[in-house]
C-alpha positions in Angstrom: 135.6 50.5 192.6 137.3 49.8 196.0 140.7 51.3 194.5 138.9 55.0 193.6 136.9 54.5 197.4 140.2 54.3 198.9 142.1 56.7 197.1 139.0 59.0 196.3 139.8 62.8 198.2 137.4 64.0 201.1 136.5 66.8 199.3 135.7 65.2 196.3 133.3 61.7 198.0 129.8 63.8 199.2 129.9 65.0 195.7 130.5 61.4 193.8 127.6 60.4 196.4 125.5 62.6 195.7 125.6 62.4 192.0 125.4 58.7 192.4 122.3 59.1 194.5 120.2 61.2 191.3 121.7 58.2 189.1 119.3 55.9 191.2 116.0 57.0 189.1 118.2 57.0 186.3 115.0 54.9 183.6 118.1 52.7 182.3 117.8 50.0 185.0 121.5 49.1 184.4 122.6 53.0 185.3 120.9 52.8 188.8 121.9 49.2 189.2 125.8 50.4 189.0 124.7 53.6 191.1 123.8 51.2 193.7 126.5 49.1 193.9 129.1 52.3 193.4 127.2 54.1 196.3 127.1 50.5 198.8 131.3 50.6 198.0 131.6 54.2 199.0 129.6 53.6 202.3 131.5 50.5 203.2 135.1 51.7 202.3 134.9 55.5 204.0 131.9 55.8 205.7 133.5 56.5 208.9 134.2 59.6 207.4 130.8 61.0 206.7 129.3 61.7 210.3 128.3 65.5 209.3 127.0 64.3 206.3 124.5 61.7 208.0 121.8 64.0 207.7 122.1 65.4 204.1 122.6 61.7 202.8 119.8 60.1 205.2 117.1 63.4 203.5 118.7 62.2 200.3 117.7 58.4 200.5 113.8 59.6 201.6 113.3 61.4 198.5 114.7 58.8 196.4 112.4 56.2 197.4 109.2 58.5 197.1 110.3 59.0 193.6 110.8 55.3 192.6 109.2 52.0 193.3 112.0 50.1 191.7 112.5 46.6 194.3 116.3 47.0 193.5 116.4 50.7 194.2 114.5 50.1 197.7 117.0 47.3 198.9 120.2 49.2 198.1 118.5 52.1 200.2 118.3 50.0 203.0 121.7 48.5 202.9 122.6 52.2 202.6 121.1 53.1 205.8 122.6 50.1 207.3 126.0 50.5 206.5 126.0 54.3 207.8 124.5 53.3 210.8 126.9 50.1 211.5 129.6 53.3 211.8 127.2 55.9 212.9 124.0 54.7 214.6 123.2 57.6 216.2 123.7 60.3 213.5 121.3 57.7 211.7 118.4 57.2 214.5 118.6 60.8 215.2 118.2 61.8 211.5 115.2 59.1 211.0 113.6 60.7 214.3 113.3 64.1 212.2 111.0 62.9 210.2 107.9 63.7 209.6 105.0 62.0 212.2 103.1 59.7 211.3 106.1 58.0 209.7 105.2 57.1 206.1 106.1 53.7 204.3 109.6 55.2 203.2 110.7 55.9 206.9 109.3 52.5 208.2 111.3 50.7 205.6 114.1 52.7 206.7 113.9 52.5 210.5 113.6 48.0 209.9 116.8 47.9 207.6 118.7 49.0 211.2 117.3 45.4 212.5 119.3 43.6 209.6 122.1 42.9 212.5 122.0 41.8 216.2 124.7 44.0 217.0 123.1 46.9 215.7 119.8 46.4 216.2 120.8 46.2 220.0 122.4 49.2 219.8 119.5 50.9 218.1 116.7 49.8 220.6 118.8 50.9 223.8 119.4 54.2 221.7 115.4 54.7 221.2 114.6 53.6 224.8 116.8 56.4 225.8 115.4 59.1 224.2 111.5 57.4 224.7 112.5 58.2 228.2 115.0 60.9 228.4 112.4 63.9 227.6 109.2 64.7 229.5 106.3 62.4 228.0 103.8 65.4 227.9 103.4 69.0 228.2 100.2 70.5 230.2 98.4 73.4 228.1 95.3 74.8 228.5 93.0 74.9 225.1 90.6 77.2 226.9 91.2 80.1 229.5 88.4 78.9 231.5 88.9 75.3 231.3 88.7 73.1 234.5 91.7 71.3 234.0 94.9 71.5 231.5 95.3 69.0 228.4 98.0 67.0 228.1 99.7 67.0 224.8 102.8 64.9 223.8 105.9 66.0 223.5 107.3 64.8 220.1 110.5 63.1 220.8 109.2 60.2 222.9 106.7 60.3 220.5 108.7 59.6 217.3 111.4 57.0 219.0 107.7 55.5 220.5 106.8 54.8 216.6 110.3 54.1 215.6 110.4 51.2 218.8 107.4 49.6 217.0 108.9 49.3 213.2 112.2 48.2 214.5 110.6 45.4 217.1 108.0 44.8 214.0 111.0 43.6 211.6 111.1 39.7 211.8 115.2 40.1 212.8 115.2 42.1 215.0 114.4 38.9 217.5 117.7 38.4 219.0 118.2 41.9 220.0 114.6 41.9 221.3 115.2 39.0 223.7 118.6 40.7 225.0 117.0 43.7 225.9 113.6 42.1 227.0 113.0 43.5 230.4 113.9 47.3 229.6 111.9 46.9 226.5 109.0 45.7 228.4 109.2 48.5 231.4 110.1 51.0 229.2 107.0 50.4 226.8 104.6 49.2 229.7 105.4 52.5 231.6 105.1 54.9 228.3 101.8 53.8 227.4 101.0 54.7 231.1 102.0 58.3 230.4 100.0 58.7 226.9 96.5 57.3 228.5 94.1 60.4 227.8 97.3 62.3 226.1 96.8 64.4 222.8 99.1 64.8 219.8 100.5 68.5 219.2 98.5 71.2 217.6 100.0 70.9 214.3 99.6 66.6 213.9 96.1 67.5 214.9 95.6 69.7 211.9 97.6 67.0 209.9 95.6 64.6 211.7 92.1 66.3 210.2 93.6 66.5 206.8 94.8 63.3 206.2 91.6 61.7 207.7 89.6 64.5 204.8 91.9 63.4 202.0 90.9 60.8 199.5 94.3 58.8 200.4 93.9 58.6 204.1 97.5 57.5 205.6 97.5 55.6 208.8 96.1 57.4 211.9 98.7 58.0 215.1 97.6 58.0 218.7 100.1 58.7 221.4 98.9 55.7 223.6 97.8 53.5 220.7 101.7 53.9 219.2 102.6 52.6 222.3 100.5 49.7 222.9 101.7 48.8 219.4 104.9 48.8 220.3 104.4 46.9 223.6 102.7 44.1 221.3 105.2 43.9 218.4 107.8 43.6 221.2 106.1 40.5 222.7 105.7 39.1 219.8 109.3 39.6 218.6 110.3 38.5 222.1 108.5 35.3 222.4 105.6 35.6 223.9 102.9 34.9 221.4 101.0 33.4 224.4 100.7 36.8 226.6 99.3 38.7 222.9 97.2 36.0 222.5 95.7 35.8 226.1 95.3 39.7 226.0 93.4 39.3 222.6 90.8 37.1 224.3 90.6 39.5 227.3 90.3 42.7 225.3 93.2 43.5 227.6 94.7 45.5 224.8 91.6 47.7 224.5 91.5 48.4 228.5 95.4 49.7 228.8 94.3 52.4 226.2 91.7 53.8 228.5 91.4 55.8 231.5 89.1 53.6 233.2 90.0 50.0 232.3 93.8 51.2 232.3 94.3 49.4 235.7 92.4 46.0 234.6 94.6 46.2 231.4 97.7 46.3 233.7 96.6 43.3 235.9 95.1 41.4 232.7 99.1 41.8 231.5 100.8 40.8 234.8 98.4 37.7 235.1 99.0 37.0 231.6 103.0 37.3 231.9 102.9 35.5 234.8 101.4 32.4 233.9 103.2 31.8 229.9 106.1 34.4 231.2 107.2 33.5 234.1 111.0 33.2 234.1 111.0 36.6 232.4 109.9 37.6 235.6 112.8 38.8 237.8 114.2 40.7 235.4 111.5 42.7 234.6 110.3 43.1 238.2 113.5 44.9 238.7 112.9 46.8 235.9 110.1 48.1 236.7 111.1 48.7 240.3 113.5 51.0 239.8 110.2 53.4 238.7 109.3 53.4 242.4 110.5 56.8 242.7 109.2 57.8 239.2 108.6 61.9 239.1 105.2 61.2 237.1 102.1 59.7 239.1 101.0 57.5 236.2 104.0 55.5 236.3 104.3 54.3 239.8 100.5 53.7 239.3 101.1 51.5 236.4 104.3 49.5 237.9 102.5 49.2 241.1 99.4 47.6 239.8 101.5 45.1 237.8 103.6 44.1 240.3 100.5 43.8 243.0 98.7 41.3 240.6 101.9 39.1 240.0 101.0 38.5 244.0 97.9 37.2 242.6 100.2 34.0 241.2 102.0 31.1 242.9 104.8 31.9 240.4 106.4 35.0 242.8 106.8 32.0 244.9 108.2 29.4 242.6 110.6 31.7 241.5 111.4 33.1 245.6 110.1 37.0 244.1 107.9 36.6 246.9 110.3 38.3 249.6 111.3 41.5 247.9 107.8 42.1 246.1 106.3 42.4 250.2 109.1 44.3 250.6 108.8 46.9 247.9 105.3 47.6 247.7 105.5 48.3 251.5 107.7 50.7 251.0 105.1 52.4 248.7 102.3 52.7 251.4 103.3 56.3 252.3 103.4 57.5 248.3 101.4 60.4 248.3 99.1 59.3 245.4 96.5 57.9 246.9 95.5 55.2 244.2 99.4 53.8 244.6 98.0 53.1 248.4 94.8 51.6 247.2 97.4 48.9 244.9 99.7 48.5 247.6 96.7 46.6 250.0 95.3 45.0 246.7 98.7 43.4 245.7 99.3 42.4 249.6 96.0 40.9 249.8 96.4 38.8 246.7 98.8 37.0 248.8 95.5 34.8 250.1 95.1 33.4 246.6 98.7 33.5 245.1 100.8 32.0 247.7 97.4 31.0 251.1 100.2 28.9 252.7 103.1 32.3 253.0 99.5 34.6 255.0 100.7 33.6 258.1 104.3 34.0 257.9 103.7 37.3 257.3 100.6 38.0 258.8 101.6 41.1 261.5 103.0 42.9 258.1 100.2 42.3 256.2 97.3 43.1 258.8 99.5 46.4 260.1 99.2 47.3 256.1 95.7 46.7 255.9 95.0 48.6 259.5 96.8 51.6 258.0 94.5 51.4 254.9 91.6 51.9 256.8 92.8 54.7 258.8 94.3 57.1 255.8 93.1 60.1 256.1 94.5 61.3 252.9 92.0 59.8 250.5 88.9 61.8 250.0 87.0 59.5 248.6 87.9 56.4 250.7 88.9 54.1 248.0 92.7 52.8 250.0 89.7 52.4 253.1 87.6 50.4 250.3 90.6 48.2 248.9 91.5 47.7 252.8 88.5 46.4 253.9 88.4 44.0 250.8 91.8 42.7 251.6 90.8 42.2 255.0 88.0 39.7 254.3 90.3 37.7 252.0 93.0 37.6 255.0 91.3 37.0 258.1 91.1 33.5 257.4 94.4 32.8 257.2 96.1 34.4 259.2 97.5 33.4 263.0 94.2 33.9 265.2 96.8 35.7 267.9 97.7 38.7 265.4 94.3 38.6 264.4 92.8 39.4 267.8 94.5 42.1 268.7 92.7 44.4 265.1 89.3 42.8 265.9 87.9 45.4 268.0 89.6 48.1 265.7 89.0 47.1 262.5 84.8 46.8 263.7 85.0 50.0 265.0 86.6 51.8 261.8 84.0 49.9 259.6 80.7 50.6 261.1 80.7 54.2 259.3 80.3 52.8 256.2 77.5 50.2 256.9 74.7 53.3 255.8 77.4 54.6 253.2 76.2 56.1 249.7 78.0 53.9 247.9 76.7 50.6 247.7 80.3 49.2 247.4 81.4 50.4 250.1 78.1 49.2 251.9 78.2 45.8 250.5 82.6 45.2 251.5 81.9 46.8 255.2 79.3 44.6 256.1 80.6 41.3 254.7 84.0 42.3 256.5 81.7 42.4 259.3 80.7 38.9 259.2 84.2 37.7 258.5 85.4 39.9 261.7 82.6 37.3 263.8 83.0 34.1 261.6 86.9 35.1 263.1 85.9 34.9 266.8 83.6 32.1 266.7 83.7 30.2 270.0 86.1 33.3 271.0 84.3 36.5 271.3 85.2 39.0 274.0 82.9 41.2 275.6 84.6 44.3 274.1 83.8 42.7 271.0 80.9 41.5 271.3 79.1 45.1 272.0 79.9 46.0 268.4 77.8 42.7 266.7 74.9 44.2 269.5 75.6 48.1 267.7 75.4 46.1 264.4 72.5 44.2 264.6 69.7 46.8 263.3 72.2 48.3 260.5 72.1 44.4 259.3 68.5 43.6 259.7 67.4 46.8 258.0 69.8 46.0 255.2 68.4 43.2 254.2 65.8 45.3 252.4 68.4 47.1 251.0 67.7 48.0 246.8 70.9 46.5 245.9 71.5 42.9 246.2 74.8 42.8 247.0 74.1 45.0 250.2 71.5 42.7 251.1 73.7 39.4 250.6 76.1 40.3 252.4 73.8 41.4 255.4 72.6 37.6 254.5 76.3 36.6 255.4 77.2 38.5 258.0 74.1 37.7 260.0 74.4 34.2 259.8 78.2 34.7 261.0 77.0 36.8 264.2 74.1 34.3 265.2 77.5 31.8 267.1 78.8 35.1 269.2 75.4 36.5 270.7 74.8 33.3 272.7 71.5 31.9 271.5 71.2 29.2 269.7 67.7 29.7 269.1 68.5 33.2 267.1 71.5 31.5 265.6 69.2 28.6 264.3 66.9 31.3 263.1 69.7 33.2 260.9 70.9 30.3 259.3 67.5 29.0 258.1 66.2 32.1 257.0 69.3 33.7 255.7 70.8 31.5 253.1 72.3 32.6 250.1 69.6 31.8 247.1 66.6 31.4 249.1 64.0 33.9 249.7 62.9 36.1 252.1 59.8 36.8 254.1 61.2 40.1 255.8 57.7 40.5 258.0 57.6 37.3 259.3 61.1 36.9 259.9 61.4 40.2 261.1 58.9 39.1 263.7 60.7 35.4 264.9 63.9 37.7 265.3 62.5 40.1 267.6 60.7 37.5 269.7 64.0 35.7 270.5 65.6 39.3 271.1 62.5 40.3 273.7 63.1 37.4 275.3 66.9 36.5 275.5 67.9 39.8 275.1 65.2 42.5 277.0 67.9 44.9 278.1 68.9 45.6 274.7 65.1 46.7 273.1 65.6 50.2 274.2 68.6 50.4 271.9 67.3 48.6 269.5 64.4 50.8 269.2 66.5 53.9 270.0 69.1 53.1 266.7 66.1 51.8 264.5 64.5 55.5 264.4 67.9 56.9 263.1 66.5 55.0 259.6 63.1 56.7 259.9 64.4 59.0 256.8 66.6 57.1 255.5 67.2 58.0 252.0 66.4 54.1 250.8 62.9 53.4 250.1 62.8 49.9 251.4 65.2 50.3 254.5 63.4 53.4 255.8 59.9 51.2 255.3 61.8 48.5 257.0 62.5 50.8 260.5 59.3 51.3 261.7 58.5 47.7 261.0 61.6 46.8 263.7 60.4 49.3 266.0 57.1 48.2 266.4 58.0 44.6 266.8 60.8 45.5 269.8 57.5 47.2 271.3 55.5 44.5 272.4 56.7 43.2 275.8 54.8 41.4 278.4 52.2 43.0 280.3 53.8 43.0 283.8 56.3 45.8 282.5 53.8 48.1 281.5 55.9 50.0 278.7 54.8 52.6 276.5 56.1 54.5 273.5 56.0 58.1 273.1 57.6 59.8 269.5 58.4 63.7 270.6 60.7 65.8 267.9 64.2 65.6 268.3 66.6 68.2 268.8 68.5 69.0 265.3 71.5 69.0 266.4 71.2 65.4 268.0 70.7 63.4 265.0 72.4 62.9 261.5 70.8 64.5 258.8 69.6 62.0 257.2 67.8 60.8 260.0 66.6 63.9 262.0 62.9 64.0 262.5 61.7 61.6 265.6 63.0 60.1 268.8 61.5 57.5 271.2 61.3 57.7 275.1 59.7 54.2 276.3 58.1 54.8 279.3 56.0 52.8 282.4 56.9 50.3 284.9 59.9 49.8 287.0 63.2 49.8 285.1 61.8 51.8 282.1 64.6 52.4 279.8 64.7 55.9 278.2 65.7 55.4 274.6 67.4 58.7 273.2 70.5 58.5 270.1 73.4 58.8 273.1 72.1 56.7 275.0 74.8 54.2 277.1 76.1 51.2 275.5 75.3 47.8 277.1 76.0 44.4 276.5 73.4 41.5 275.9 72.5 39.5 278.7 71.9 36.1 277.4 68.6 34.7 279.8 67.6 31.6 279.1 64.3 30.4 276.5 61.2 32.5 277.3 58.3 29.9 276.5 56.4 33.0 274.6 59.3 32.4 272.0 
C-alpha cells in the first residue's frame, strides 16, 4: 500500500479517498477494516498534498461517523483527522470551526483526536486562542425599537473556538500542551467569560436553542458565558490545579463568574483561590493579563483589574516580589475612564493592609494620595470609587507613617461628612466608621483645625445611634467612643465608652441625657450649635433619628438659671435649609451673651472648662 501511495497520480488520490471513505460503512467488517488502514496510508504518505481538499475530506469524516457506531470505524476517523492536521492544522481547526453549534458528539470526538500529540496540540490551542480573541466577542442589536438599551449577542467565531477550547483542554492528553501554554490559556479564558456575562447566542441558535430543548432527544444546551466557564475549568483541571476547581466548587465561585452581579466576587474568589494552591503560576499570568490594561472592551479591564487587586489581598505578591509592579500597574489604571476599574484600583491598594501590613508604610504617600483621589472623583455618579475609598481608608490609617497621615486628616473629614445623612446605608455606615478611625488616628494629637470637625460631627453621631439599620448605628457606637480622647473630657470620654460598647444595649434617653449634661457644662459655647444642627433632623426621613432630634434639642435647652435663655421656633426661610430638613429654626434668646442659633451660623471650637458639680 505504501508503493501505490507513493506512486499514486494527484489527480487520481481525492478519488481513491473518497471511495475508500464510502468503503468505511461497508457491513463486511473486514472491507472497512482495509478502508481504514488504506485511507491512514494515503494520509500519512501524501497528505501534504491535500490542503484544498481539507474541507471536503474533514465534511466527509462527519458524515461517516453519524452513519456508523462501529469502535474501529471511530478510531481510524480520528487518526484521520490527526494525521491531516500534523501537516495542516489550520485547514483542520478551521474546517471543525464550521460546524454546526452546539458541536455534537461527532465534532467533539474530532476536535480531542488533535490533543493525541504535544506538538500539535500546542499548536492547536495557540491557533484557537487566536481566533477566541481575534474577532469582536459580541455584536450590539436592538430586539425592540423602543428598547432602553441594546442586547448583546455573540458573534460566532469566538464562540465556536470558545467550545472547541473546552473539548481539546477536556482530552486527558492534552496536559502537556496545557501546562506550556498555561498563562495565555488562563487570561485568554478568564477575560472571555468576562465578555459573554449577560451576552445572548445569535437569532438562529436561539430558534435551534427552542427546538432542541422541544424535541424528545434534547442535545446539550450552549451558553455563551457558560462555554467559557467550562472551558476555564477543563483548563485547570488539565493544567494542574484540581485545588483552585475544588476551592471554587465549595465557594460557588463558578456560579458567581456567570452572573452580572456576583461576576466581580467570582473574579476575587478565583484570584484568592490561584493565589493560595497557584502561586508560582502567578507571574506569568499577571503578565498576561496585564497586557489587557489597555483592552478596547470595558468588561475586560474590569475583570483583570479585579483579579489582580485581590492577589494584593495575599502575602504571596510578596513572596514572589509581584508586589512592586502590581502597585505600579493598577496606579496607572486610576484615570481609566470606567468608573468601576477606579473603584478596583483603591480596593486592590487597600488590600495591601491585610496581604503584605508590614510593605503600608513603605508606600504609604502612594497609597493615601490614591485613596484621597478616590474620594474626590467627580466622575462617578453614584459615588461607589468615593465608597471603596473611604473603605480602604479605614483599613490604612492604621498603618501607615502618622507624618503622611496628618497632612489628609483635615481633608479626608471634610470630604466624608456629606455622607454621614446619605441614603444609602452603606455609604452611611463606611463614612462614619472612617470617622472614628480619622480620631482613633490623632489620639493624644488632635489639632484645633481638626478638632472643629469631631464638634460638627457630634449630633450626626448621636442622632445615628437611633439609626434603623444596625450597621449605621455601630459604627456611630465606634466612632463615638474614638472621639471621646480628642474633645478633652474625660468625663464625656468615660461616658462613651461605658455606654457605647459593641454588644451591649442602649438606653438612648438616659444616655442622651448624661451626654448633654457633660456638654452644658464643659462645653456651653457649643449648645447653640448643637441645638442649631440638631433641627436640621426635625424631618428627617428616618423614623427614629427624626424622633431622636427633638429629644437632643430639649436636653441642650436646660442651662442654669443665671443665663436666663429661652427658645423660640419661627419658620425658616426655604431657601436656607436642605430639603429634607426645611420646616423650623431656633433663635435662643435672654441674658447676656445669648447665642443666636440659625443653620449658618459661625463655627467655634469647644472650650474645655473644667467639672461643673451639676454634672
Amino acid at each position: 500500500m505504501r508503493i501505490i501511495a507513493k506512486r499514486l497520480p494527484p489527480d487520481q488520490l481525492i478519488s481513491l479517498l473518497l471511495t475508500l471513505f464510502e468503503s468505511l460503512g461497508d457491513p463486511d467488517k473486514n472491507c472497512s477494516r482495509a478502508a481504514t488502514v488504506m485511507i491512514n496510508c494515503l494520509l500519512k504518505e501524501r497528505g501534504n498534498m491535500l490542503l484544498e481538499k481539507v474541507p471536503e475530506i474533514m465534511s466527509v469524516l462527519r458524515s461517516k461517523l453519524q452513519e456508523t457506531r462501529e469502535e474501529h470505524v471511530l478510531q481510524s476517523a480520528q487518526h484521520s483527522v490527526y494525521l491531516l492536521a500534523s501537516q495542516h492544522y489550520v485547514a483542520v481547526v478551521s474546517s471543525l470551526l464550521g460546524s454546526p453549534l452546539p458541536f455534537d458528539s461527532h465534532t467533539c470526538t474530532l476536535w480531542r483526536a488533535l490533543a493525541v500529540e504535544p506538538s500539535l496540540t500546542t499548536q492547536v490551542l495557540g491557533l484557537l486562542l487566536e481566533k477566541m480573541n481575534k474577532d469582536v466577542p459580541f455584536k450590539e442589536s436592538r430586539a425592540f425599537l423602543l428598547s432602553s438599551s441594546p442586547d448583546r449577542v455573540a458573534t460566532l467565531l469566538p464562540l465556536a473556538a470558545t467550545c472547541a477550547l473546552h473539548e481539546v483542554t477536556s482530552a486527558p492528553a492534552s496536559g502537556p500542551a496545557v501546562t506550556e501554554l498555561y498563562p495565555e490559556l488562563f487570561a485568554g479564558l478568564l477575560l472571555r467569560v468576562s465578555c459573554t456575562v449577560g451576552v445572548q447566542l445569535p437569532r438562529n441558535l436561539q430558534a435551534k436553542e427552542r427546538r432542541a430543548t422541544s424535541s424528545a432527544s434534547v442535545s446539550k444546551t450552549l451558553d455563551p458565558c457558560s462555554s467559557a466557564v467550562d472551558a476555564l475549568r477543563a483548563m485547570l483541571l488539565r493544567g494542574g490545579s484540581e485545588d483552585v476547581v475544588q476551592r471554587m466548587e465549595l465557594e460557588r465561585g463558578w456560579e458567581s463568574l456567570r452572573t452580572s452581579v456576583g461576576h466581580e466576587d467570582g473574579v476575587a474568589r478565583l484570584a484568592s483561590a490561584m493565589a493560595k494552591f497557584a502561586g508560582p503560576r502567578l507571574p506569568l499570568v499577571m503578565k498576561a493579563l496585564l497586557s489587557t490594561q489597555s483592552s478596547v472592551y470595558e468588561a475586560q479591564r474590569v475583570t483583570s483589574t479585579a483579579f489582580l487587586a485581590e492577589l494584593l489581598n495575599s502575602n504571596v505578591v510578596n513572596d514572589l516580589m509581584l508586589l512592586e509592579s502590581l502597585l505600579n500597574n493598577l496606579a496607572a489604571r486610576q484615570k481609566d475612564p470606567c468608573a468601576s476599574v477606579r473603584r478596583l484600583v483603591l480596593r486592590g491598594l487597600a488590600n495591601i493592609a491585610s496581604g503584605s501590613p508590614n510593605e503600608v508604610r513603605t508606600h504609604g504617600p502612594q497609597l493615601l494620595t490614591a485613596m484621597i483621589s478616590g474620594l474626590d472623583d467627580g466622575d462617578d455618579p453614584h459615588s461607589l470609587v468615593a465608597l471603596e475609598a473611604m473603605a480602604g481608608l479605614a483599613k490604612l490609617l492604621g498603618l501607615v507613617d502618622p507624618g503622611d497621615l496628618r497632612s489628609v486628616l483635615l481633608h479626608t473629614a471634610i470630604r466624608i461628612r456629606p455622607f454621614f445623612d446619605s441614603e444609602k446605608m452603606e455609604f452611611r455606615s463606611v463614612s462614619i466608621r472612617l470617622f472614628g478611625h480619622l480620631n482613633k488616628a490623632c489620639h493624644g494629637d488632635c489639632e484645633d483645625v481638626f478638632l472643629e470637625q469631631v464638634v460638627g460631627g457630634l449630633v450626626p453621631l448621636l442622632l445615628h445611634l437611633q439609626d434603623p439599620q444596625a450597621p449605621v448605628a455601630g459604627a456611630c457606637r465606634f466612632a463615638l467612643r474614638m472621639c471621646g480622647p480628642n474633645l478633652e473630657c474625660e468625663e464625656l470620654a468615660a461616658v462613651f465608652q461605658k455606654h457605647l460598647q459593641d454588644g451591649r444595649g442602649l438606653h438612648f434617653g438616659e444616655f442622651l441625657n448624661t451626654t448633654c449634661k457633660h456638654l452644658m457644662c464643659h462645653f456651653p459655647d457649643l449648645l447653640g450649635r448643637l441645638v442649631s444642627t440638631s433641627l436640621f433632623y426635625f424631618k428627617s426621613s428616618w423614623e427614629d433619628v427624626r424622633a431622636a432630634a427633638p429629644m437632643l434639642t430639649g436636653e441642650c435647652l436646660p442651662l442654669p438659671p443665671r443665663q436666663g435663655l429661652t427658645l423660640t421656633l419661627t419658620p425658616a426661610p426655604a431657601h436656607r435649609l436642605p430639603s429634607a430638613t426645611r420646616g423650623a429654626t431656633a433663635s435662643v434668646t435672654g441674658g447676656p451673651g445669648a447665642t443666636h442659633c440659625r443653620p449658618a451660623a459661625p463655627t467655634q471650637g469647644p472650650s474645655p472648662h473644667g467639672a461643673c458639680e451639676s454634672c
